[in-house]
N, C-alpha and C positions, 0 to 999 in steps of 0.2 A: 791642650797644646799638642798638636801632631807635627812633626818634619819628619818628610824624607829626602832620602837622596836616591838618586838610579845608580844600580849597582857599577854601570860603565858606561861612560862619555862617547863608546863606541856600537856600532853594529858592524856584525861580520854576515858574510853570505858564505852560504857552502857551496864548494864548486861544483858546477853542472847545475844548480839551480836555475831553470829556465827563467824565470820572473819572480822578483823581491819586490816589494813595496814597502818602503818606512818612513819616518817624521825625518824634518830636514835634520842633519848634524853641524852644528857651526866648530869647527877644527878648534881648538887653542878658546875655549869655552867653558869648559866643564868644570874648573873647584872654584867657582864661587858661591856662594850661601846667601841667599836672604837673609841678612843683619838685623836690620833695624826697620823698622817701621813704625810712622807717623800721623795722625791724622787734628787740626785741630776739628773744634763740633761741627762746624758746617761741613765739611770736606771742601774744602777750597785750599787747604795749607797743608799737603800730603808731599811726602817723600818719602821713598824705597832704599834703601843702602845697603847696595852690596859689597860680600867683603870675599877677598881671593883670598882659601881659608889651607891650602896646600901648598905655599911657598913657590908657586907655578908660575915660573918667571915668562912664558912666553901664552900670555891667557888672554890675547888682545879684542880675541871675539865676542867681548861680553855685552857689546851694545847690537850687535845683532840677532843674538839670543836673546835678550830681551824679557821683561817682563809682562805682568798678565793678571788678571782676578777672574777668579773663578766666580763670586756674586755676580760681577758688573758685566763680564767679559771682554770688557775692553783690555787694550793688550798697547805697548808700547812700538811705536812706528818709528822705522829709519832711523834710531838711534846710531848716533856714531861710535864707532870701534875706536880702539886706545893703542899708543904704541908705546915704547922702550918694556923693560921689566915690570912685570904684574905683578910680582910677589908679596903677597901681603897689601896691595895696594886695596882701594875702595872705588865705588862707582855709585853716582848719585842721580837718581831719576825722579823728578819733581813737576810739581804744578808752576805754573808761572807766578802764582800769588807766592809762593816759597822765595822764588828769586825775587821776589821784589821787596821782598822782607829786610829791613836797615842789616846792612853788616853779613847777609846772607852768601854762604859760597856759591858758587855759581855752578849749578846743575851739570854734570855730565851731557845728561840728556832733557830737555823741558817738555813737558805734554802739554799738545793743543789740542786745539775743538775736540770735543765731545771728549776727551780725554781729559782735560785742564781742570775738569771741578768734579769731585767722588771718582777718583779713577778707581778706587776700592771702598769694598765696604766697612762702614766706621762700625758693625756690629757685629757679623761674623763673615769669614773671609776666607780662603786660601790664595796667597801669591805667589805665584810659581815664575821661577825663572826656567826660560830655555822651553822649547814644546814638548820636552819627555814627559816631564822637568828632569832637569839636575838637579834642582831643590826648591823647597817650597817652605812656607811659613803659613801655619793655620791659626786661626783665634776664634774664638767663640763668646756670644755675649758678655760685658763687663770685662772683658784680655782688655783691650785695646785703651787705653789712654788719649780723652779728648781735650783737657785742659788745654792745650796749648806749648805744655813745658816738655811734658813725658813722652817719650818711645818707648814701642814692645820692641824687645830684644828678641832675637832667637834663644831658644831653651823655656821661652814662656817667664823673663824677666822682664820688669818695667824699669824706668831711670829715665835721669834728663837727660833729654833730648842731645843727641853728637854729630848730627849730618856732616860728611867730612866727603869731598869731590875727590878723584881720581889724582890732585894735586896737593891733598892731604892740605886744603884748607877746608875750616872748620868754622861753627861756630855757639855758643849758646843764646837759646831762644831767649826772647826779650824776659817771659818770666823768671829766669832763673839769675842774667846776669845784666839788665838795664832796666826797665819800665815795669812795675807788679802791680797788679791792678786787684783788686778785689774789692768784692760785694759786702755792704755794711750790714750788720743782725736787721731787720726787718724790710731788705729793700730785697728781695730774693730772685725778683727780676734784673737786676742791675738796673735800676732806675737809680742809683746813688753809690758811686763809686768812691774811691781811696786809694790815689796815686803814691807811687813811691819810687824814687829813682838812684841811684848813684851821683854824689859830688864831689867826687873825688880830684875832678877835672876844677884846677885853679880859673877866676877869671870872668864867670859868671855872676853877673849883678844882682840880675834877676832870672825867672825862667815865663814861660807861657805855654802853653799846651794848646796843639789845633789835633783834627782831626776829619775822618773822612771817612765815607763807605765803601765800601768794596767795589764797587764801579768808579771810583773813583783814585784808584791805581793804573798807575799806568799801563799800556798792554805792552809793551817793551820793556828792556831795559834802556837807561838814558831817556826815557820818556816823563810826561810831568804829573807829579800827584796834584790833584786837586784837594781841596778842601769845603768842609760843610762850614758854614755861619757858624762863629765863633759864641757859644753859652757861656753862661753868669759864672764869672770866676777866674776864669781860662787864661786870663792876662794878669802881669805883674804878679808874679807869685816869686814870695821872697827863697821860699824852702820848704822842701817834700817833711811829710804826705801833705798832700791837699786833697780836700773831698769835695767832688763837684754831684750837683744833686742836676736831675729835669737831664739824665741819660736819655738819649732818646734809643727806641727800640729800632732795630733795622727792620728792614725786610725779612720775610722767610726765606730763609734757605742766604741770605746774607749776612755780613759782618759788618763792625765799626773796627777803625784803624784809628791810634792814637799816637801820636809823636810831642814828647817835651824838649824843647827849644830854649837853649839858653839867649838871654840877650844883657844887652849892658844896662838896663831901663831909661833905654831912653828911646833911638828908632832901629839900633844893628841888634840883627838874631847872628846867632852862630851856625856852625855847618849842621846840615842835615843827616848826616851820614854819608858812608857809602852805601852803594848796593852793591848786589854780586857781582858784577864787571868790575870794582873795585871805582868808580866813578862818583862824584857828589851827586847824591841826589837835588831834584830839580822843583822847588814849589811853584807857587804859577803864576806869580808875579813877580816877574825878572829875575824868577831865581828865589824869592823870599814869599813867606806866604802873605803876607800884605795886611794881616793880620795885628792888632795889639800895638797899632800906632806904628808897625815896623814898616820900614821904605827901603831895606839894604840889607844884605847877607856877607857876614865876614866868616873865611873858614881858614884865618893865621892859625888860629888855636884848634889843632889836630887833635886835639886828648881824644879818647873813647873811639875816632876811627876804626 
């Protein structure tokens, strides 16, 4: 685990110096730290967080400073700058699959094309913010955490996951504080999962479980998930775990997305969540996923939002 920092956020010229030439300086930039970093296995579910780590209240250049991987070299584009006090605040640069994640905060900055999916390397890396850098975060094979739950920390610590936006909202990833999925002794592919969820939320009859691939997320936000053909099980489930066997495998270099859905057992599911805009998510039949004998979506009962 390596970080540095540059000694100073400035360059000086001595007078009478005919011609300088140096890397751009972005003004009211320089104390923030590569935080935290993310990556789930595919790289499709990445985010960057930085944290303004000298009480530097007027630090608002941080989106034009920018981020960067030294593996990939791709580097963050026209990020927006932040205004009022920066002190201690945070700034979050993410893939689109990240904001589309149930309950996800909503990116400072979102990376597209070519940028949107491995914008770093899930094996060994350095991320540098700002082009001197003013700091960077390195890993080297087995640092990095790809479950899905875990962030590297700066200092070379792991833990669950805290992606927290410039507005200090936050969130925990689905495994640590809604949906745990895990692989049963002999199925080592995940061809045979073992759901488990939270019920804490009064009011639910039954639940049902759909799910989707990664193309299969919207490219906005406020846009519609789609869903795959509903497998053996998947409907009228009285209460978690439930094990559904005939996983299918995705694609390389793809993912499956799963969502449990409460309903009354009969034809209303319940809400889908929010997304990062703070918006109901949208399934693709009128709203509901059309799914499990369902014809209607009711979201009275807010629990879990």
């Amino acid at each position: 685990m390596e970080r540095k920092r540059s000694s100073s956020g400035r360059w000086w010229i001595a007078v009478g110096a005919a011609v300088c030439a140096s890397q751009p300086v972005f003004a009211g930039a320089h104390t923030w730290d590569v935080h935290e970093v993310f990556s789930n296995a595919s790289g499709t579910i990445q985010f960057i967080e930085l944290l303004e780590s000298n009480g530097g209240a007027a630090e608002g250049g941080v989106g034009s400073a920018g981020v960067s991987s030294v593996a990939t070299g791709k580097a963050s584009d026209a990020c927006p700058n932040v205004t009022g006090s920066t002190a201690n605040k945070r700034y979050l640069v993410a893939t689109p699959a990240f904001a589309a994640l149930p309950g996800a905060p909503l990116p400072n900055c979102t990376l597209s094309g070519p940028d949107a999916v491995d914008f770093f390397s899930k094996v060994a890396d350095t991320i540098r913010y700002g082009s001197l850098p003013y700091d960077t975060l390195s890993f080297t094979s087995g640092q990095l955490p790809t479950d899905g739950v875990r962030s590297l920390f700066e200092g070379g610590t792991t833990g669950n996951a805290t992606p927290t936006n410039y507005a200090g909202q936050t969130f925990a990833p689905p495994g640590v504080n809604g949906l745990l999925l895990e692989k049963l002794p002999g199925f080592p592919d995940g061809a045979r999962l073992s759901f488990s969820w939270n019920v804490n939320c009064l009011g639910a009859a039954r639940y049902h479980i759909v799910y989707g691939l990664d193309s299969d997320l919207p490219a906005a936000l406020g846009g519609v998930y789609n869903l795959q053909a509903p497998g053996i099980g998947q409907c009228a489930i009285v209460a978690p775990p439930k094990v559904l066997t005939g996983i299918p495998a995705p694609a390389p270099g793809g993912f499956l997305w799963y969502l449990v859905l409460a309903d009354n057992a009969s034809t209303v599911e319940g809400s889908w969540g929010l997304d990062g805009s703070g918006g109901q998510r949208t399934g693709p039949t009128g709203g509901h996923s059309g799914q499990c004998s369902m014809t209607s979506k009711s979201i009275v009962n807010t629990c879990g939002q």
